[in-house]
Each structure stands twice: as structure tokens, then as C-alpha cells.
FIMIDO-926604 format. One record per residue (C-alpha): y, x, z. Coordinates in pm, 1 decimal, always signed. Example, Ala and Ser with C-alpha at 12.3 -4.5 7.8 and 13.67 -1.06 7.14 Angstrom:
<sites>
[[-450.0,+1230.0,+780.0]]
[[-106.0,+1367.0,+714.0]]
</sites>
This chain:
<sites>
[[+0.0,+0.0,+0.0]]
[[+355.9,+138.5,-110.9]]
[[+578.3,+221.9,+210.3]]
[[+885.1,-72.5,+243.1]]
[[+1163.4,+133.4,+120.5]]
[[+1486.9,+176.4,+366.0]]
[[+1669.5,-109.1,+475.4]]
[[+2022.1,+58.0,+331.2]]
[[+1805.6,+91.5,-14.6]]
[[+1672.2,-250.3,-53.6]]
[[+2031.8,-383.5,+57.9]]
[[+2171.8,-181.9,-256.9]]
[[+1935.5,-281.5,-560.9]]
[[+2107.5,-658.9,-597.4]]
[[+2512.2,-516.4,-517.9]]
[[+2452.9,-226.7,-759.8]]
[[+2295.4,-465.0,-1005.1]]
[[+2624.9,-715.5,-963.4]]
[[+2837.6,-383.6,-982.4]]
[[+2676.0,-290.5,-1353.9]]
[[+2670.0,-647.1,-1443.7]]
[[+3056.6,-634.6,-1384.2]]
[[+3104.0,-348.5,-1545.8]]
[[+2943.2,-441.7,-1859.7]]
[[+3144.2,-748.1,-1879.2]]
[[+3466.1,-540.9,-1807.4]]
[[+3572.0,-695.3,-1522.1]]
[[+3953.5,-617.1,-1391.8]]
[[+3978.1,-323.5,-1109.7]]
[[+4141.8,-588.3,-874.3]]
[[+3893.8,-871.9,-903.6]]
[[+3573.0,-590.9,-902.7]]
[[+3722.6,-414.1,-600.8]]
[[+3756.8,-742.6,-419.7]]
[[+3424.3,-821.2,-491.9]]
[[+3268.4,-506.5,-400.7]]
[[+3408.0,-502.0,-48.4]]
[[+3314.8,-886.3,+29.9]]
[[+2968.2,-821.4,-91.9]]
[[+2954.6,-520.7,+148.2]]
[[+3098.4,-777.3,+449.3]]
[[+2826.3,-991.4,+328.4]]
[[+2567.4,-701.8,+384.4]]
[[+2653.1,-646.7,+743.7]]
[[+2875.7,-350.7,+677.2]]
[[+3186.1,-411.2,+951.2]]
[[+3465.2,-317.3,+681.9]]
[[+3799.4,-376.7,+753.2]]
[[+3977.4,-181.4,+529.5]]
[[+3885.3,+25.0,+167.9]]
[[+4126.7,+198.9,-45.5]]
[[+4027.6,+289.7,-386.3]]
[[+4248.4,+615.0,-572.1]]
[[+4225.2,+698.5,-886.2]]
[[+4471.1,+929.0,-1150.7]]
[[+4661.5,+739.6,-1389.8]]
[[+4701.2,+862.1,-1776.8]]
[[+5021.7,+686.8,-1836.5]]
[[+5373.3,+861.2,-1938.6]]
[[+5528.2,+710.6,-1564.7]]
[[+5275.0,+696.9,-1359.4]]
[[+5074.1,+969.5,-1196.3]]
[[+4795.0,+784.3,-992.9]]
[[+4727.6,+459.3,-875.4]]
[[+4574.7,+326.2,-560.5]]
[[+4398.2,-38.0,-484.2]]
[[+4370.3,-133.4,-90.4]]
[[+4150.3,-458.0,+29.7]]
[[+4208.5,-547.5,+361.9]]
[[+3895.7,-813.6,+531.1]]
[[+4159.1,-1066.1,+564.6]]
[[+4416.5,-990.4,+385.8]]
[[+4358.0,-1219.2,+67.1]]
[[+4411.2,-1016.3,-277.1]]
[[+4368.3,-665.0,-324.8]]
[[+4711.7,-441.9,-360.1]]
[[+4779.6,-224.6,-642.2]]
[[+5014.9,+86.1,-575.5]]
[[+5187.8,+302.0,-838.3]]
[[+5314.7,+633.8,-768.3]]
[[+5567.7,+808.5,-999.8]]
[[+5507.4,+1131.6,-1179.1]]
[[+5632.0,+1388.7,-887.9]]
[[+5741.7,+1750.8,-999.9]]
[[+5636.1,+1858.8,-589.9]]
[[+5348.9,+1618.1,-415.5]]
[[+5462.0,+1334.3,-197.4]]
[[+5453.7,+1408.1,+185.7]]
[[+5267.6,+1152.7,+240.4]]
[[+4954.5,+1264.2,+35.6]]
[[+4953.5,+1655.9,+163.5]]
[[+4918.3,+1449.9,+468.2]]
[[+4637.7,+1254.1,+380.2]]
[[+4268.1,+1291.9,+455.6]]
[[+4220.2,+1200.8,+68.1]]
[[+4412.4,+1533.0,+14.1]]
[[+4199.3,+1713.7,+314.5]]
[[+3934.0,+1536.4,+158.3]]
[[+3987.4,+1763.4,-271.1]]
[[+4170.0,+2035.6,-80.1]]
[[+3851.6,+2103.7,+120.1]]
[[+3560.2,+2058.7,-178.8]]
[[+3372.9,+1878.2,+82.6]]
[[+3365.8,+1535.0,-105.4]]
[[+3274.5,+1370.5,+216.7]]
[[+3524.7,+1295.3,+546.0]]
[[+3484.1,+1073.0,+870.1]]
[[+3649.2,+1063.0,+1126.1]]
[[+3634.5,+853.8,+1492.0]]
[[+3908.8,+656.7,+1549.9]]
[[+3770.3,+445.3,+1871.2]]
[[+3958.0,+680.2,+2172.5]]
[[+4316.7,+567.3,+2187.8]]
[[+4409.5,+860.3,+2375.0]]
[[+4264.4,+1112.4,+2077.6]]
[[+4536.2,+1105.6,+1801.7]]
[[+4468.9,+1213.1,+1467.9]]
[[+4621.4,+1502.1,+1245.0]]
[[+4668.1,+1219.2,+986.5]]
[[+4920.9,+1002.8,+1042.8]]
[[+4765.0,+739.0,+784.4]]
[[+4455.1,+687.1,+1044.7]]
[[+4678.3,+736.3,+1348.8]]
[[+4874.9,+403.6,+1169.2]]
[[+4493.4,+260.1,+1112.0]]
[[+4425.4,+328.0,+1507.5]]
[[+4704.9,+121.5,+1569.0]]
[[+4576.9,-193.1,+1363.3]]
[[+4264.3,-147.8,+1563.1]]
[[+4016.8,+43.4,+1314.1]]
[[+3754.1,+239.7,+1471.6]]
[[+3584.4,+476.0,+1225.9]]
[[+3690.9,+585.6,+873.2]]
[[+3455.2,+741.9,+589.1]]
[[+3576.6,+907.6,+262.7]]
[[+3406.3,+972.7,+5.6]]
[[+3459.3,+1076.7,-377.9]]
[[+3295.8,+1084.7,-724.7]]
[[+3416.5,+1261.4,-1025.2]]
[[+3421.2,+1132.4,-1376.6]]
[[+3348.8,+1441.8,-1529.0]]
[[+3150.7,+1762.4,-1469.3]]
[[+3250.0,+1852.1,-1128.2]]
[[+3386.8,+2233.3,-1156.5]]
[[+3156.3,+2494.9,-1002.8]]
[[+3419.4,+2654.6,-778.3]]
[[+3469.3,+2491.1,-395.6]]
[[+3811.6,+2469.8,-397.5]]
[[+3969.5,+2227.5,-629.7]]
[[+4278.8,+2284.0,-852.2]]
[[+4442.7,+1998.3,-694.2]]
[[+4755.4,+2057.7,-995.7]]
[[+4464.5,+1906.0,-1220.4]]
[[+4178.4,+1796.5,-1088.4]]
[[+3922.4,+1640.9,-1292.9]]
[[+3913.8,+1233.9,-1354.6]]
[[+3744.7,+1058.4,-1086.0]]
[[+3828.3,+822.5,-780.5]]
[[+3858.8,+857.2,-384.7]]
[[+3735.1,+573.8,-200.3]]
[[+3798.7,+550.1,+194.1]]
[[+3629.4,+274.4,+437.0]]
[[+3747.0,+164.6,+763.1]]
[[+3609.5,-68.8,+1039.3]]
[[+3709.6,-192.0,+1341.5]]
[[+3348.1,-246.7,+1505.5]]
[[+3344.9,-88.8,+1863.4]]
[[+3043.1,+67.4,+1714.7]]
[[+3217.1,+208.5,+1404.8]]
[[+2969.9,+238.5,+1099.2]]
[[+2612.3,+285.6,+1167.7]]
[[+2413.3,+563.0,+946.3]]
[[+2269.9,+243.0,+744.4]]
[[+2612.9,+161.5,+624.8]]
[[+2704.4,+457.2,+562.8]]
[[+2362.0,+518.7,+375.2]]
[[+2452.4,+169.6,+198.0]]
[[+2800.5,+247.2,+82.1]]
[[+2682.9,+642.0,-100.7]]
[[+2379.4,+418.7,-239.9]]
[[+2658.7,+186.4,-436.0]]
[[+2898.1,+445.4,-504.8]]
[[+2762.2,+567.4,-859.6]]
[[+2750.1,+216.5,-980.6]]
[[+3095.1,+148.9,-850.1]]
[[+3217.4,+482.9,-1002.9]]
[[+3091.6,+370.4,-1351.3]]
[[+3225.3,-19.3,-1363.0]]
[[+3533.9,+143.8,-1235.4]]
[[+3551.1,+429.1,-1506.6]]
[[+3456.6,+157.8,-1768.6]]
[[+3713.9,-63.1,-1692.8]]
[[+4011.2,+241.7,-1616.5]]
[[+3931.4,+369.9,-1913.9]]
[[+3989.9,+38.2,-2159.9]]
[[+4298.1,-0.2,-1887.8]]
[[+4394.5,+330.6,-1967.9]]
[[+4375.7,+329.9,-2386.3]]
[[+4538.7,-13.3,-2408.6]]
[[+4833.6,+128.0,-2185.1]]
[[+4870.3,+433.6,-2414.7]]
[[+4868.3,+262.1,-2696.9]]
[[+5109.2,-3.7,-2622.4]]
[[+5315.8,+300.0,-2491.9]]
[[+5306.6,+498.9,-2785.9]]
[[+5239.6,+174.7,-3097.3]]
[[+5407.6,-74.6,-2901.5]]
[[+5300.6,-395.1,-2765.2]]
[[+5175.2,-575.8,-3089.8]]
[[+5020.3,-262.2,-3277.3]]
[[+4840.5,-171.9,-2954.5]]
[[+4699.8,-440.8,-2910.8]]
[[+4591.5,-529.5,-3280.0]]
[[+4452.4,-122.7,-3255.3]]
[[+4274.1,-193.6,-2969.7]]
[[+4084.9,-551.3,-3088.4]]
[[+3987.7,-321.7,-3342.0]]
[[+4251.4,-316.3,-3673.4]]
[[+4165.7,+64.7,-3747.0]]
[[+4092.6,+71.9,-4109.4]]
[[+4280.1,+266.5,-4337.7]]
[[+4452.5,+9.3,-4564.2]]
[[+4415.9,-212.9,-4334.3]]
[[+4707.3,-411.9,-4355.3]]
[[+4841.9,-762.0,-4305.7]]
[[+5143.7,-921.3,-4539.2]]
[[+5405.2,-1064.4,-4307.1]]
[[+5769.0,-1212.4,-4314.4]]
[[+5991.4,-1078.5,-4043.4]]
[[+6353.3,-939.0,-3964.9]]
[[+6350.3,-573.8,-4001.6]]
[[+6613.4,-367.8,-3750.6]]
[[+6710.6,-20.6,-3779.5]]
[[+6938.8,+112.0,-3505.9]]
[[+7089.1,+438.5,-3478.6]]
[[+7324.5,+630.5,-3298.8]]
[[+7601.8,+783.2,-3500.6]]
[[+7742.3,+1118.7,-3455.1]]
[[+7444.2,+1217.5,-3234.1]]
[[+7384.0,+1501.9,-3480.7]]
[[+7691.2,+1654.8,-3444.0]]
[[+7642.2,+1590.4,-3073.4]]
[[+7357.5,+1736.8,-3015.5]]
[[+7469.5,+2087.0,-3148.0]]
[[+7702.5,+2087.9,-2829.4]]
[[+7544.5,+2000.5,-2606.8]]
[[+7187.2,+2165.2,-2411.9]]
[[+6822.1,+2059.2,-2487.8]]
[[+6769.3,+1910.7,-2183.1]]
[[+7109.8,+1712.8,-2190.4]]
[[+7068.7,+1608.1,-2518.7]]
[[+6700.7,+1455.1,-2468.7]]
[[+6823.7,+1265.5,-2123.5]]
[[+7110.0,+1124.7,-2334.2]]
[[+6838.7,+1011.5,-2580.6]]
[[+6612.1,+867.8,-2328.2]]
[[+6895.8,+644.1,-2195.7]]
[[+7025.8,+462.7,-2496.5]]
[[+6634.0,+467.6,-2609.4]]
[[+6601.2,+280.4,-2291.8]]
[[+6800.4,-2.3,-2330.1]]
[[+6784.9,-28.7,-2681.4]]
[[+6382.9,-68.4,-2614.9]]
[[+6435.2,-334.0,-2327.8]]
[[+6659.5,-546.2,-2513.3]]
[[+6460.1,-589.2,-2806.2]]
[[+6131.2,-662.0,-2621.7]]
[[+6304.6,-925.6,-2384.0]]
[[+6378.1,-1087.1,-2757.7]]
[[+6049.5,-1055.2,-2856.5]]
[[+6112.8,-797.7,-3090.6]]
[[+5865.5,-533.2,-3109.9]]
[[+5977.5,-135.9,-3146.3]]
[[+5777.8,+16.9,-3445.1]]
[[+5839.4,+370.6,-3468.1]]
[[+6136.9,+612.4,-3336.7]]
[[+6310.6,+811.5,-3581.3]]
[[+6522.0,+1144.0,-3463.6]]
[[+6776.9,+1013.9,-3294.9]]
[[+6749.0,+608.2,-3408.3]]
[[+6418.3,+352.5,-3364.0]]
[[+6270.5,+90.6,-3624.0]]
[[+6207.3,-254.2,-3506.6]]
[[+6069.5,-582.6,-3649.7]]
[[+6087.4,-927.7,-3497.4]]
[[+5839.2,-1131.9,-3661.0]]
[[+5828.1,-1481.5,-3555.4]]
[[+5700.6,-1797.9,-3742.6]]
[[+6023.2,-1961.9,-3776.6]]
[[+6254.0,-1724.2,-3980.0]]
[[+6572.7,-1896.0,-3793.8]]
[[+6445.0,-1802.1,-3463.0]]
[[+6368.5,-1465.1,-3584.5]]
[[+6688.9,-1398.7,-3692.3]]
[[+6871.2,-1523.5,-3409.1]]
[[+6660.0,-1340.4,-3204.6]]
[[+6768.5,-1026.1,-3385.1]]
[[+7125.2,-1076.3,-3347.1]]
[[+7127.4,-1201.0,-3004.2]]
[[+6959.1,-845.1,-2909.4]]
[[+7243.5,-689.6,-3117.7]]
[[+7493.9,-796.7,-2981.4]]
[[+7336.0,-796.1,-2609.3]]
[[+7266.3,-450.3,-2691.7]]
[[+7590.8,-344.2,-2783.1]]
[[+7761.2,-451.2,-2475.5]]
[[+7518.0,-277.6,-2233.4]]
[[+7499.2,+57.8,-2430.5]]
[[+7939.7,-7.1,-2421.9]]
[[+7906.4,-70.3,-2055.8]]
[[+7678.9,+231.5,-2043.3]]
[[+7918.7,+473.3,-2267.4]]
[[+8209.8,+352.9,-2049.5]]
[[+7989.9,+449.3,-1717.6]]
[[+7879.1,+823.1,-1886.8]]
[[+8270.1,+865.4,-1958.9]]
[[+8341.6,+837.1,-1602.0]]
[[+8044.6,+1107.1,-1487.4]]
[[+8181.1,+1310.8,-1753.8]]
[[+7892.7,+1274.9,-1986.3]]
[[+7864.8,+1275.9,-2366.4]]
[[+7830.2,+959.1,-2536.1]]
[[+7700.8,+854.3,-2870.7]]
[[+7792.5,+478.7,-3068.5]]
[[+7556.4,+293.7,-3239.2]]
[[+7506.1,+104.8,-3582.2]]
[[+7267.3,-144.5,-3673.4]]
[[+7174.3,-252.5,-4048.1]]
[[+6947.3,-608.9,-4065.9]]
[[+6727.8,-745.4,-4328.2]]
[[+6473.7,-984.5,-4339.0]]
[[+6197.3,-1010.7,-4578.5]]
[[+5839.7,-932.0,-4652.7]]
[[+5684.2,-645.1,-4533.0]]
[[+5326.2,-497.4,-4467.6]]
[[+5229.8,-411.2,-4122.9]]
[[+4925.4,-210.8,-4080.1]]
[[+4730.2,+133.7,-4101.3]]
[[+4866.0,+353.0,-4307.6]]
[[+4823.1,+732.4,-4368.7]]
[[+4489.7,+1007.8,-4411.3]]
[[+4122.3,+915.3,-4270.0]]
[[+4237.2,+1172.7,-3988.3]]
[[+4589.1,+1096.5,-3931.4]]
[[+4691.7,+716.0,-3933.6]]
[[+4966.1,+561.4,-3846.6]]
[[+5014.5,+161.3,-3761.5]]
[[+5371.9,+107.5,-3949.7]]
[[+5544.2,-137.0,-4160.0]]
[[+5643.5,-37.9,-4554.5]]
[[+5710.8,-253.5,-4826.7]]
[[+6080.9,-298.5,-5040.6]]
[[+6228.2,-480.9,-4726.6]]
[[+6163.3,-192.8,-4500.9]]
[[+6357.7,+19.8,-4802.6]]
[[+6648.8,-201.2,-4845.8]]
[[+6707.5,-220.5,-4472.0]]
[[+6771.7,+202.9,-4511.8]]
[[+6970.1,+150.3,-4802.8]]
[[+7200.9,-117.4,-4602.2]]
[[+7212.7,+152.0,-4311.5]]
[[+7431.0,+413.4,-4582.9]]
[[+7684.9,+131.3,-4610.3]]
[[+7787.3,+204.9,-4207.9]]
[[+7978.5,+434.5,-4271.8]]
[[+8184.8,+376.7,-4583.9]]
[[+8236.8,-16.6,-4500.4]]
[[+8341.0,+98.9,-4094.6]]
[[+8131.5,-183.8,-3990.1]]
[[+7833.7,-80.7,-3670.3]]
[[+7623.2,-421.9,-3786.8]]
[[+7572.2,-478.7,-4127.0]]
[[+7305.5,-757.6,-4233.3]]
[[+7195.4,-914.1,-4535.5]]
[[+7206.4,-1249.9,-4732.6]]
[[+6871.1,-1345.6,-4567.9]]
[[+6926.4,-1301.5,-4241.0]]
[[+7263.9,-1509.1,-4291.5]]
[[+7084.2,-1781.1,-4398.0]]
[[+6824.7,-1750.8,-4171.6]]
[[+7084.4,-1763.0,-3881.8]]
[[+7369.3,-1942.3,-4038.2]]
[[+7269.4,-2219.4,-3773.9]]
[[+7292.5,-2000.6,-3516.1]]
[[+7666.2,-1920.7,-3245.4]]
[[+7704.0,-1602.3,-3380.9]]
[[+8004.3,-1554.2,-3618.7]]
[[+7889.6,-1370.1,-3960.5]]
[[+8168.3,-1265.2,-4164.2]]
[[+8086.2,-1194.3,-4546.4]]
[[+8203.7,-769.6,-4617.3]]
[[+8205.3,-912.3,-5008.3]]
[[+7930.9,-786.3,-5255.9]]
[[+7791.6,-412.1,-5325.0]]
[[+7528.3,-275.8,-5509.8]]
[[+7335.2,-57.1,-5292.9]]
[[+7180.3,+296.7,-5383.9]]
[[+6787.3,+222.7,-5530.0]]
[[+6841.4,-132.2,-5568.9]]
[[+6836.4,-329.1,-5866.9]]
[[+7108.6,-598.2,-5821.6]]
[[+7387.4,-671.1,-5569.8]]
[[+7365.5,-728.5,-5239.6]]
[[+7601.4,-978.3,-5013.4]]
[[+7678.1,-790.6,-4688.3]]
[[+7774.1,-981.6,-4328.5]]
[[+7873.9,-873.9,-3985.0]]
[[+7909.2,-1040.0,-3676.9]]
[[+8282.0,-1108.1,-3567.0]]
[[+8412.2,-985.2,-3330.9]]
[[+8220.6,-663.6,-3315.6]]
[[+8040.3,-707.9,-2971.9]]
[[+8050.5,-339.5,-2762.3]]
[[+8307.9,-230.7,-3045.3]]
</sites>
């Protein structure tokens, strides 16, 4: 007859089976988390607290960090900022102890109210009446050979600590319990962090829509989809010039900032940002209803203008440079998809539309008008509360017949 196998073992088979199940099915970090540390409740386990830590691949964040509390409903997400020097509070952390030591293991007893702790996290614990605290680690990646970790990059993985507030603290069992479920919980974790992670990159780096279309799983070259939309190009003028004055540094913070708004306000519009160009972006707002589109275009120019005039005004005073900004408008139809070599693609928008819209962004210049849009978005918006002024008729460079040309009066941010 085969030996029973241990209690902690038998307890593990049906959680780690949920855990894979979960993982599989790509559940969300909160929801699995929450899950997890019920099921472990549910096993006996006297938890009262887990946090879960894990690096973050994303241009502003440098880690995240999940805590579940027994009775504290939903689980918490925590971002934390790219940090030239570490945060005070993590050298001080027994999750820091825990990589700076190579140990991958720490526990410490928090039942004697009179023994303090070096950490001031479980000292605050101590205080909310927990009792013992175990933490733990798995990597998500070959774990380096040398003890010591370089904690400046140390390789993908998570930290996971559990506290209880049992007089008895966690028996071996539990303990035995919670490394039995760890793999499992390392892997639905990894599987959903990682789908996490490429659909915030992308959206970061394609934008919202072309992330997203990327990531369902538009990757064909020539892959492309024939759409009607506004078409946007903003630029700062005299940033050229500009940026020969000024340092590297200066000049990309400057960028940054007007990139900044210029980003927000045509996302709150439902515009999405298509590709950045030097020192100006490319945008598209593509909605069903061509009037709404266009409105939604101008309403972002000339919301735009008055922050980045409010922001010029605000640099003036710090004694910083300052840069103005055009925008040419066209509407039209374009084709939005992936573009480029079998190694190198690119999700973009081309098509005559996309060309004109350049070709109205020369007339900035020699008409002294920053917003400059065409006959279609006029009609499109002609409906609209803005005030579009005709600039009379002009045949532009590469185009085969003449083209009306409207601004907005007055000239918001002017």
C-alpha cells in the first residue's frame, strides 16, 4: 500500500490545479491574487496579510506591488516611480534583506511586543497585531549563479511575503503549503504580467488603438484596413533653431512637456497619437460620424493651444525657452495598418490624405496662420461653435488642383 502523502501536499494538488487553471485562462493579477489568499484561508492557513512584488517594464513605472489584507475587501495595487537612488523605504525592507542577502527565504517572529524589529514595515505589522511573517521569492528566469544579487538589475521574478496574526504564528504545514503553491502561482502570475506587460508597451509606444489591434493579433505585413478619419499634424515652429541654443538635456525636457499636453489633449478627444516626428507628432481621430470627428479635432486644437499658451507664459516666467505651435487638418481616406520589411514593421497610416495634410503644413508659414484646415473638415464641422474663416484658394505643392484653406477665428493661444 502507497504511504498517504503529507497533509501540506494533498492540501496543494486542488489550489495549484485552480492556480494553472487561472493562469491558462489569463486571469487579472488582482482577481488571481485575491483568490489565491482566500483559498489559502480556506485551507487553514491563519493569513492575515500577503503582499505580492513584482518589476514593472513600463517607461514610468519601476515595480509594482499587490497587498490583500483577510478583511480588507479588494486587493491594492501600488506603483512606484522610476527612482535614480532606491526609496528609503525599500533599503528598509525585509524584501530588500530578503535579494540583498541571496537567501530567497525570510521569517521572522513578530508575537513579543517588547522585541522590536530592524524593519520598520513589520514593526508597523506588530502594531496591527500580526504575529509571524514569511518571505519568500521565485525568479522568472535563470537564477544567476553568484549569492549576492545585482539588486541595480535583478532578474524578472516576484517577492511574495505572508503574515498572520495566530498566537501560534504559521505552523511548518503552512509554511510547507504556501512553497508547495508557489511555482504555480509564479507561472499564472508571469503569464498574466507578461500579456499585462506587452499590451502596456505597446499602447506606450503604438498608441492606444494600434496596440491593441497589434496585440488581438493585426501583425501581417500589408495588413491594412481602409478608413475615413481627420488627419492632424502638429508641430512646434522654430524648435530647430531652438534647439541649437540650447543643451541636450534642456532641449529634450522642453520636448517632453509640450509632447505632454499635446498627447493628453488629443486622447481626452478620442484622438489617437500615431507616430512622433522630430520635434512634431501625427494624429488621427477616426470616428464614425465625420462631424463628430472633426469637431473633435478642433475642439483639441484649440484646447490645446490655450494650455501649451498658458504653459509658454508659465516657462517665460522660470526663464525657460519656449517654442509655438502650428497645426494643419485634413480629413479623408487613409490606410491604417502594417507597413514596412518582414523584420521591421511599423503600424502607421499612408494614403494621399496623409500627403495632403504635409503639403497644407508648408502653407504655415507663408499664409501666418498656426491652424490651417481643409475644405473637408469645414464641412464636416461647419455645424459645429467654432468660427472657420476661409484664407481664399491655393494650389498646394504635389497636388493636382486647388485647395480652399480655413482657420479658426480668433486664433485660440495666439
Amino acid at each position: 500500500m502507497m504511504p498517504n502523502p503529507p497533509v501540506s501536499e494533498s492540501r496543494a494538488v486542488a489550489l495549484n490545479a485552480w492556480l494553472v487553471a487561472r493562469g491558462l485562462d489569463g486571469t487579472a493579477r488582482e482577481e488571481l491574487l485575491t483568490g489565491y489568499c482566500e483559498k489559502l484561508v480556506e485551507l487553514g492557513v491563519p493569513l492575515f496579510r500577503t503582499h505580492v512584488a513584482q518589476r514593472a517594464i513600463h517607461p514610468r513605472f519601476g515595480s509594482i506591488g499587490f497587498e490583500w489584507r483577510r478583511n480588507g475587501g479588494d486587493v491594492v495595487l501600488e506603483r512606484y516611480a522610476h527612482a535614480a537612488t532606491p526609496r528609503r523605504e525599500w533599503l528598509q525592507s525585509p524584501l530588500y534583506h530578503l535579494l540583498a542577502s541571496g537567501t530567497m527565504e525570510f521569517r521572522e517572529d513578530l508575537s513579543d511586543p517588547d522585541v522590536p524589529s530592524r524593519f520598520p514595515l513589520l514593526n508597523d505589522l506588530k502594531a496591527q497585531g500580526a504575529t509571524d511573517y514569511f518571505a519568500t521569492g521565485l525568479f522568472f528566469e535563470k537564477a544567476p549563479n553568484k549569492i549576492a544579487l545585482d539588486l541595480g538589475n535583478a532578474p524578472q521574478g516576484t517577492l511574495v511575503s505572508f503574515a498572520s496574526d495566530a498566537a501560534a504564528g504559521f505552523s511548518d504545514a503552512d509554511l510547507d503549503l504556501i512553497r508547495a503553491t508557489l511555482p504555480p502561482l509564479g507561472l499564472a502570475l508571469k503569464s498574466t504580467a507578461n500579456r499585462r506587460m506587452a499590451r502596456d508597451l505597446l499602447q506606450v509606444y503604438l498608441g492606444y488603438d494600434a496596440g491593441e489591434r497589434v496585440l488581438s493579433g493585426e501583425i501581417e505585413r500589408g495588413s491594412v484596413e481602409e478608413i475615413e478619419a481627420v488627419i492632424c499634424l502638429f508641430d512646434l515652429s522654430g524648435f530647430t533653431s531652438l534647439a541649437e541654443q540650447i543643451p541636450g538635456p534642456e532641449m529634450i525636457a522642453m520636448l517632453n512637456a509640450y509632447f505632454g499636453l499635446a498627447v493628453s489633449a488629443i486622447q481626452e478627444r478620442g484622438g489617437h497619437v500615431l507616430k512622433f516626428m522630430g520635434d512634431g507628432l501625427l494624429a488621427m481621430f477616426d470616428h464614425p460620424d465625420p462631424e463628430q470627428a472633426a469637431i473633435a479635432a478642433l475642439d483639441m486644437v484649440t484646447a490645446l493651444s490655450d494650455q501649451l499658451a498658458a504653459a509658454n507664459r508659465a516657462r517665460e516666467r522660470d526663464g525657460l525657452p519656449v517654442a509655438r505651435c502650428t497645426f494643419a487638418l485634413h480629413a479623408g481616406r487613409i490606410y491604417y495598418g502594417n507597413i514596412g520589411a518582414e523584420t521591421r514593421l511599423d503600424f502607421t497610416v499612408i494614403g494621399p490624405a496623409v500627403n495632403l495634410t504635409a503639403r497644407v503644413a508648408d502653407m504655415h508659414r507663408p499664409l501666418g496662420r498656426r491652424v490651417i484646415l481643409t475644405q473637408p473638415v469645414f464641412d464636416a464641422a461647419r455645424k459645429g461653435s467654432h468660427d472657420l474663416v476661409s484664407l481664399g484658394r491655393y494650389v498646394l505643392r504635389g497636388v493636382s488642383h486647388p485647395e480652399e484653406l480655413y482657420t479658426i477665428w480668433p486664433d485660440a493661444g495666439a
